[in-house]
N, C-alpha and C positions, 0 to 999 in steps of 0.2 A: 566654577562648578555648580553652586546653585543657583546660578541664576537660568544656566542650560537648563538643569532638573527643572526650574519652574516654569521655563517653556514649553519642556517638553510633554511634562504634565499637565499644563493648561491646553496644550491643543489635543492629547487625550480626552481630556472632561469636555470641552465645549464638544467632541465630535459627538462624544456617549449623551451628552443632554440632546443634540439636535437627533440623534437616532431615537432614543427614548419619546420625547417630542412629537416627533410622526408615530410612533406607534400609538401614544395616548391620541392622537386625531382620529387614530384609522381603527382604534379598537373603541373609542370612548370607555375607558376602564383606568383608574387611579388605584395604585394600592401603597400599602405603608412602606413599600423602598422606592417607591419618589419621594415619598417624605422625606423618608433619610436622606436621601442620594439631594433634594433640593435643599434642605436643612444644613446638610454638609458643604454644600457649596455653598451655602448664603453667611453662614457662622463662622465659618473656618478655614473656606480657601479666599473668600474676598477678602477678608483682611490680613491673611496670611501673604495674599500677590501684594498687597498694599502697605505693608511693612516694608516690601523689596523699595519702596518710594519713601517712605517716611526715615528707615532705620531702623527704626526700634518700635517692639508695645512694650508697656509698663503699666506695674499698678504701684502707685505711691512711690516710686523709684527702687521698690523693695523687689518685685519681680520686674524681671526684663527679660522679653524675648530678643535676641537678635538674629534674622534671617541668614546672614553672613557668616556666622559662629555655628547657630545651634542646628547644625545638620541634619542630624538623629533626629529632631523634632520636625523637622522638615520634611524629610521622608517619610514620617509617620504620618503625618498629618495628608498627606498628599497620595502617599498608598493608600488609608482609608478613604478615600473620595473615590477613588477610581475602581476601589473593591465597589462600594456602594452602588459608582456608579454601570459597574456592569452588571452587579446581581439588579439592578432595578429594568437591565434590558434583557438579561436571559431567564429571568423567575417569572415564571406565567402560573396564573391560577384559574381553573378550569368556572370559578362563579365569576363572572361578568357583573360587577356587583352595579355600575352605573350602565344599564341595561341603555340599547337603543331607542324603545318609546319615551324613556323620558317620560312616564307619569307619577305625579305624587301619589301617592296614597290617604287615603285618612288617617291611619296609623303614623304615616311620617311627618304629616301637619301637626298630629297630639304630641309624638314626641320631639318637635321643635319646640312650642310652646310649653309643654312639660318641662324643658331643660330649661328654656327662658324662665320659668315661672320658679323653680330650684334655684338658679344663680343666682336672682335678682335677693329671693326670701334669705339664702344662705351669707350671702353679701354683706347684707342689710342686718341678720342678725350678729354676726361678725362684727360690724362695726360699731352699732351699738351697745356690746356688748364687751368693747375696749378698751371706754372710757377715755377715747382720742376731743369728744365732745368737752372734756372737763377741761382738757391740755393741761400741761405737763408732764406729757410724753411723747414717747419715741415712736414712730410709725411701724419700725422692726420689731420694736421689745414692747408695743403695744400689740400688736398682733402676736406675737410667741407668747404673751404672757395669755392670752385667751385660749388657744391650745390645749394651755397646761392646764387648763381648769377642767379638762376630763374626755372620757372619746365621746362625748357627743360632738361637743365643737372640732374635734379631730374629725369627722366625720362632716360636720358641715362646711369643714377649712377643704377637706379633700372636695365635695359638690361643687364649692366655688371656685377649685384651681381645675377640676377638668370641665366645669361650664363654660369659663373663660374661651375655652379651646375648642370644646365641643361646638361652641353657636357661632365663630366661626367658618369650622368644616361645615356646619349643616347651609349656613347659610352659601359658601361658596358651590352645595349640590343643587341647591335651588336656584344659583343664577344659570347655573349651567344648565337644568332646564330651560329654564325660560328663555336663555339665548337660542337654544334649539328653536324655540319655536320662535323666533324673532323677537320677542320681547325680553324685558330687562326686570329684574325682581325688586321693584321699587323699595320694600321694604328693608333691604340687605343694606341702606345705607341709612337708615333713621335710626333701626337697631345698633349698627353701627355707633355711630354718633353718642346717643344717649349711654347706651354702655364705656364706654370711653371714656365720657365724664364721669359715671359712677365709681367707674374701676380708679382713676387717677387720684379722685378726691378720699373717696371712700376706704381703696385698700391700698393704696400708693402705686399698684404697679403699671409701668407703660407699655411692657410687653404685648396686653391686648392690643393695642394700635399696630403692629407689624404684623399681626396675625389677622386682624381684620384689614389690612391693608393688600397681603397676601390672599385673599379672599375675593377680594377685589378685581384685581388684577389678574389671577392666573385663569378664570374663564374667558374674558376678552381677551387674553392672548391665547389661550388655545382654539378659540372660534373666529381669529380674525382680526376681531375687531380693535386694530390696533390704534387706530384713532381716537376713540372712546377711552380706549385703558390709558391713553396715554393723561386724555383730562380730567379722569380716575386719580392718577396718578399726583399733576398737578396739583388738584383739589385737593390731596393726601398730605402735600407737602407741609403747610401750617401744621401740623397733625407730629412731624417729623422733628419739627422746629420745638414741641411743647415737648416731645418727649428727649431733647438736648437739657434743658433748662430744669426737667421737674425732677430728678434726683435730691436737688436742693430744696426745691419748696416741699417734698415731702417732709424732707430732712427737719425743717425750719416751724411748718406749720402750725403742728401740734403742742410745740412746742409753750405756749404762752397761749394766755384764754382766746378762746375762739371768738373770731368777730369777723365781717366784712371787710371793716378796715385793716383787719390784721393782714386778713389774707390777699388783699389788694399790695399791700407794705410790703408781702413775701415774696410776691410774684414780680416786680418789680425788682425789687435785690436778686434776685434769683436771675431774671433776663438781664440784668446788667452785668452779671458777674458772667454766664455762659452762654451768653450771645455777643454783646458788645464787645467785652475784655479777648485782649491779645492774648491770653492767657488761656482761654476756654478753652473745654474740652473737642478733642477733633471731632467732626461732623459725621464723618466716617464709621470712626471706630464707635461710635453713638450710635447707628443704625446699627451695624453690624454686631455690636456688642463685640468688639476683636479684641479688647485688654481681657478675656476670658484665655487668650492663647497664653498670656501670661501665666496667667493662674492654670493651665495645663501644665506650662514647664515644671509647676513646681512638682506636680504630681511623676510627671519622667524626669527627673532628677532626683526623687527621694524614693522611688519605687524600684526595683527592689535592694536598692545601695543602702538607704537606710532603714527601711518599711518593709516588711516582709509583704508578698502578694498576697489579696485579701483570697484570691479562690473560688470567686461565687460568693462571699458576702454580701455583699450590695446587689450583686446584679442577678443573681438566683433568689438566696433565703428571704433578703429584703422585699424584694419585686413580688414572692408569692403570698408574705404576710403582710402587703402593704399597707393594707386599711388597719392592720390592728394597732392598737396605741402603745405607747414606749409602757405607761402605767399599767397594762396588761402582760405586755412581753416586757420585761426586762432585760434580757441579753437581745435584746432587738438591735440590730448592727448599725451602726451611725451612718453618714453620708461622708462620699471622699471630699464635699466640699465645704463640710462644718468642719474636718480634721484639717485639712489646709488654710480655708481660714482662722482656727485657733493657733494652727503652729506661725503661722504669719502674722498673729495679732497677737503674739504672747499672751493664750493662755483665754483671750477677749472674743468674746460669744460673735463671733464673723462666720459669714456663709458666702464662699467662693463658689462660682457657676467654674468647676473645671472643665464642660463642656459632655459631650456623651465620651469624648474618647479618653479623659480623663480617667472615668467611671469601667472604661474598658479595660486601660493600662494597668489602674493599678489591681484591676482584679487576673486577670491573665496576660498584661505586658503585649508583645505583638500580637499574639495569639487573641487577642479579645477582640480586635477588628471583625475576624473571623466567625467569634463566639454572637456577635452581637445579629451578624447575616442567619447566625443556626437559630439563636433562639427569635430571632422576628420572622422567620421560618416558618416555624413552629406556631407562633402566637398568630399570625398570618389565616392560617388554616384555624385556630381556635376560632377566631372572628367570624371565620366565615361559615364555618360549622356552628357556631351556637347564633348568629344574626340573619342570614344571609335570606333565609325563610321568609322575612317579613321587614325587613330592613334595606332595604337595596342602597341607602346614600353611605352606609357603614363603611366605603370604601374611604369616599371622602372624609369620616370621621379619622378615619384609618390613617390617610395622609398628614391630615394638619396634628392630630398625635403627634406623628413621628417627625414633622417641622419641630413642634413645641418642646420634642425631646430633647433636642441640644441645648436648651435652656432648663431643662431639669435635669435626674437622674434618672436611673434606666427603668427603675420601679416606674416610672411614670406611665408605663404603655402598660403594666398588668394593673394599677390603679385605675386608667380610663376602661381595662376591658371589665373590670368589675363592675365599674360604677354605672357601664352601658347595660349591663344587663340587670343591675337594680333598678334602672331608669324602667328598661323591658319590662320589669315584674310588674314595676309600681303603675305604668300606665296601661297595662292589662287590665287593671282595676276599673270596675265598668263607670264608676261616681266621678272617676278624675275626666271623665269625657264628656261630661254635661258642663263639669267647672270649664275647663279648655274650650265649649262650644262657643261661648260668645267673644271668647278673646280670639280664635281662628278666624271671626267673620271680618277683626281689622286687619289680617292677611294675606288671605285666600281670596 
């Protein structure tokens, strides 16, 4: 029986993407339920069809999904793809926000480099401000303990996690120009690059590499040029192979005083342990990040049998006071995937990715699949109503949001819409456009 259901709904979703597909060709228009609807597919039915081949996902042997057994999980996971993936082919929005000329504007050059010139400074202040430089410490509890030292850094942690995202989406708007006009945005892959290293070394995480990889790739395949993305693609693969391996040398690094040899020493054990060894982590579930299905179960197993449903907790009160800091709001509502991974780690400061449908379930159970189409609905039309004037790539920002969303919580799409319109304020500002003049002329 499930393996019929996973047929049946894998040639539903392949029909819905190839339909959706043509219409992104024939309108050139992206909005945030391709995100979703590509997010959903890329998160949580690839490695959910690829359990049916493995057996099983697992975190630590403590969660186990099994495809064969856990039906109810199955079906959820598979009705929201195919909710997603039909509201991304019937929800049309009257602003055309990646317009057919395809021209940049000044304003959209300022606020790429405004956003580049925010992440790199917020980053950078982040890190230094760790004390991962002294070692002896954690790259997770190095980073959470700078947080806590007040909402400023709350605020420059929030710049750095939807810069990450933001530059990105911006930079996949401007290859899509320039493939219009036959040319290729040279610079979308140096940015690339150089950010990649900062992000891995600096804040530990590898996720930017699959969002700049997605950035990548999905204008050469929407213009064609499938030859090119494919050596896109290739050239990505090293890329694929560091983010197998760097869980560990994160883990490892910090750990003992910093030095080149150390960190030559780390990388080294780290590639022998999760490349070499029989043992390693699957390659698969490494891209796709699928041991998160695990960490779903636990949330449809303890919701509402042992957990009462949160209501809009998370995915309403939270989402609308995102920016404000826990030392401000005190009843400010946790995350479902700090509460799963303490109830999973007895009690031990762990943050589980239960994925967006986690975030869904356990605030309205089936009902949240639903809840989540109403309020990206909603948010949808806010975008476009407060950007839409003077912003046209907003769509694309729009998109890789709602990619990165399965990788956060659902606050994360009213955090990027805040922080895009603090970006707006701040680069209104007529002094930030003479700073940004000479840094635009090495990309334009």
């Amino acid at each position: 029986m499930e393996v019929v259901l996973l047929l049946i709904s894998t040639i539903i979703l392949i029909s819905l993407l190839k339909q959706r597909l043509k219409q992104i060709k024939k309108t050139n228009t992206l909005t945030i339920f391709d995100g979703l609807f590509f997010g959903g597919l890329f998160f949580t039915f690839l490695p959910l069809f690829y359990s049916f081949i493995i057996g099983k996902i697992s975190i630590l042997d403590i969660l186990i999904f099994n495809p064969y057994i856990d039906t109810d999980l199955l079906l959820y996971i598979l009705s929201a793809n195919i909710v997603f993936g039909i509201s991304a082919n019937l929800i049309k929005f009257k602003n055309r926000l990646i317009e057919k000329d395809f021209i940049i504007s000044k304003f959209e050059q300022d606020f790429f480099i405004g956003v580049l010139v925010f992440y790199v400074l917020s980053l950078t202040i982040i890190f230094l401000s760790s004390g991962k430089l002294n070692g002896g410490s954690h790259w997770y509890r190095a980073n959470a303990d700078v947080f806590a030292r007040g909402p400023l850094y709350v605020l420059l942690g929030q710049f750095h996690n939807v810069g990450r995202v933001f530059l990105p989406g911006i930079c996949l708007y401007f290859q899509l120009v320039y493939l219009k006009k036959g040319l290729v945005f040279k610079p979308h892959f140096y940015v690339a690059g150089i950010l990649i290293i900062m992000e891995l070394i600096m804040s530990g995480n590898r996720i930017v590499i699959l969002f700049f990889v997605f950035s990548i790739a999905i204008p050469f395949l929407l213009y064609g040029y499938y030859k090119k993305m494919l050596i896109m693609i290739l050239f990505c693969l090293p890329l694929i192979t560091v983010a197998k391996f760097w869980p560990m040398v994160r883990g490892m690094i910090w750990a003992e005083e910093v030095s080149m040899s150390r960190f030559s020493e780390v990388i080294s054990i780290a590639y022998e342990n999760e490349i070499e060894s029989e043992d390693s982590s699957d390659p698969i579930l490494v891209i796709t990040e699928g041991s998160n299905i695990a960490a779903l179960k636990y949330v449809t197993d303890n919701y509402p049998s042992n957990k009462d449903f949160t209501f809009g907790d998370t995915m309403i009160f939270k989402a609308i006071g995102a920016l404000i800091p826990k030392s401000i709001w005190k009843d400010k509502p946790g995350g479902v995937g700090h509460e799963a991974g303490e109830s999973v780690a007895s009690g031990v400061s762990l943050y589980l990715n239960v994925t967006l449908l986690g975030d869904a379930w356990a605030n309205f159970g089936w009902f949240g699949i639903l809840y989540i189409v109403f309020l990206l609905f909603i948010l949808q039309n806010l975008i476009s109503f407060f950007c839409s004037n003077y912003i046209k790539y907003v769509s694309a920002l729009a998109f890789m949001v709602a990619v990165a969303s399965w990788r956060f919580e659902f606050s994360f799409y009213f955090i990027s819409l805040y922080t895009m319109l603090i970006f707006i304020f701040i680069f209104k500002i007529k002094i930030l456009t003479y700073i940004f003049k000479s840094l635009k002329r090495n990309f334009f």
